[in-house]
C-alpha positions in Angstrom: 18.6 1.0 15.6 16.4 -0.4 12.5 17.5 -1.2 9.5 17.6 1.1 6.3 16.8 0.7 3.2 17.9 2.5 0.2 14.1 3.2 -1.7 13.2 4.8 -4.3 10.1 7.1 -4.1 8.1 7.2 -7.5 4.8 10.2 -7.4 2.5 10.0 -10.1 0.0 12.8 -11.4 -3.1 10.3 -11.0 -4.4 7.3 -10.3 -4.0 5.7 -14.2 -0.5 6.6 -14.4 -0.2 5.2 -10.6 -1.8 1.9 -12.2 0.9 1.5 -15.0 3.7 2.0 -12.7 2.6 -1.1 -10.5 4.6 -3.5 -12.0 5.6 -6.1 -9.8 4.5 -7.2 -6.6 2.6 -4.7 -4.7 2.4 -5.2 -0.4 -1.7 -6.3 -1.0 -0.3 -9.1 -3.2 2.3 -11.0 -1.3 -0.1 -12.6 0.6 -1.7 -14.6 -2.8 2.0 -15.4 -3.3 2.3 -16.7 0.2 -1.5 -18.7 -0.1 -3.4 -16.6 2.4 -4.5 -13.8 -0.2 -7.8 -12.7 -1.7 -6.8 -15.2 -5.0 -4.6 -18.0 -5.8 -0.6 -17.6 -6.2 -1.7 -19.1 -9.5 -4.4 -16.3 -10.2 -2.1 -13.5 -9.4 1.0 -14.8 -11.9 -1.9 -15.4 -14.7 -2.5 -11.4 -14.5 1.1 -10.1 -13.7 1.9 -12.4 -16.9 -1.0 -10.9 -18.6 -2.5 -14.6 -19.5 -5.6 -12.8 -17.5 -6.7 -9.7 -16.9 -7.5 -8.9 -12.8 -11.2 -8.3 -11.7 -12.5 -5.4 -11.5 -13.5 -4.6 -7.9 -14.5 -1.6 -7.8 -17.9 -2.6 -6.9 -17.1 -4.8 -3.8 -18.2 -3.4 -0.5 -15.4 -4.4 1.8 -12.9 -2.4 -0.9 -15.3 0.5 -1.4 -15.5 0.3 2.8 -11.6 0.1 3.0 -11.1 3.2 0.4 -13.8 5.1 2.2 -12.3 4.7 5.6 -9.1 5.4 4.5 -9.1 9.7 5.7 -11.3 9.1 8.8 -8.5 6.4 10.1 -5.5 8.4 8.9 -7.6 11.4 11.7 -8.3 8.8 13.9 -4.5 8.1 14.4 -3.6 11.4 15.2 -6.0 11.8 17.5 -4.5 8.6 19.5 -0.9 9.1 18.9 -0.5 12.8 18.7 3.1 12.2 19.2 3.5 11.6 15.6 3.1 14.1 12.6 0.7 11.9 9.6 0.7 13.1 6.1 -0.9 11.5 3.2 0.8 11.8 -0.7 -1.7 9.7 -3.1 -0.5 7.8 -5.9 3.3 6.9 -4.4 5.2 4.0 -4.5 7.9 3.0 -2.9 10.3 0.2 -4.3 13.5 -1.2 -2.5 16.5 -0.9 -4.3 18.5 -3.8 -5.4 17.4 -7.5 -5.7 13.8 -6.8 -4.1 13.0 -4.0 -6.6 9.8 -5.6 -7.9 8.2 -5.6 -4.7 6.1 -2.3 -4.2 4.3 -0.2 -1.5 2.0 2.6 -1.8 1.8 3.9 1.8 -1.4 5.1 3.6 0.8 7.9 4.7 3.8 9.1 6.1 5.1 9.9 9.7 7.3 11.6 11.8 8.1 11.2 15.3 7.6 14.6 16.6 10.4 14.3 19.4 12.9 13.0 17.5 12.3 13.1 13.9 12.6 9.8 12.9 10.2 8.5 9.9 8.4 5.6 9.1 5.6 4.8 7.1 1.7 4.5 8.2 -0.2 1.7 7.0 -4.1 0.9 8.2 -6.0 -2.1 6.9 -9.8 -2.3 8.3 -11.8 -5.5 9.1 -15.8 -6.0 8.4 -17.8 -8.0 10.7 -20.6 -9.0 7.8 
């Protein structure tokens, strides 16, 4: 049997408030803090310290691609593993209890194995080939 884990679940109202209640480390950020991330371990202390503010990229195609493919993926995986039921709650994040609490998740979505109940979390990352 895995492992459980005593979480918190936080909702917020809307993507700004969903911003100021990503304090920590966030699951997209662990890899800068382990050297294989989109910046520097460095980089990412200067803005969680606020010695920087992050860059805004909004306008970059591979995160407007990932945001955009987001629904049609979440469908996608239904239609392959209908064994599972997907929902999707926006602007959630999920912190660990304990020593770990400022390390953060916001899932793609939730799921439920139809047969048996159990839960788990859904999380799709996409790849470009440009």
């Amino acid at each position: 049997m895995a492992e459980q884990f005593d979480v918190i679940c936080t909702s917020y109202p809307d993507r700004d408030a969903w911003l100021k209640g990503r304090i920590g480390i966030g699951a997209s950020e662990i890899g800068c803090v382990l050297g294989s991330g989109f910046k520097s371990a460095i980089d990412l202390w200067k803005e969680k310290t606020g010695k920087t503010k992050p860059k805004d990229l909004s306008d970059n195609e591979r995160v407007q691609f990932g945001n955009a493919a987001e629904d049609p993926l979440r469908a996608l995986f239904t239609v392959m593993h209908p064994e599972y039921e997907l929902w999707f709650t926006p602007y959630t994040i999920l912190r660990q209890k304990g020593e770990y609490d400022f390390l953060f998740d916001t899932p793609d979505g939730w799921l439920e194995e139809k047969a048996t109940g159990r839960r788990g979390l859904y999380e799709s990352k996409t790849s470009t080939c440009i």
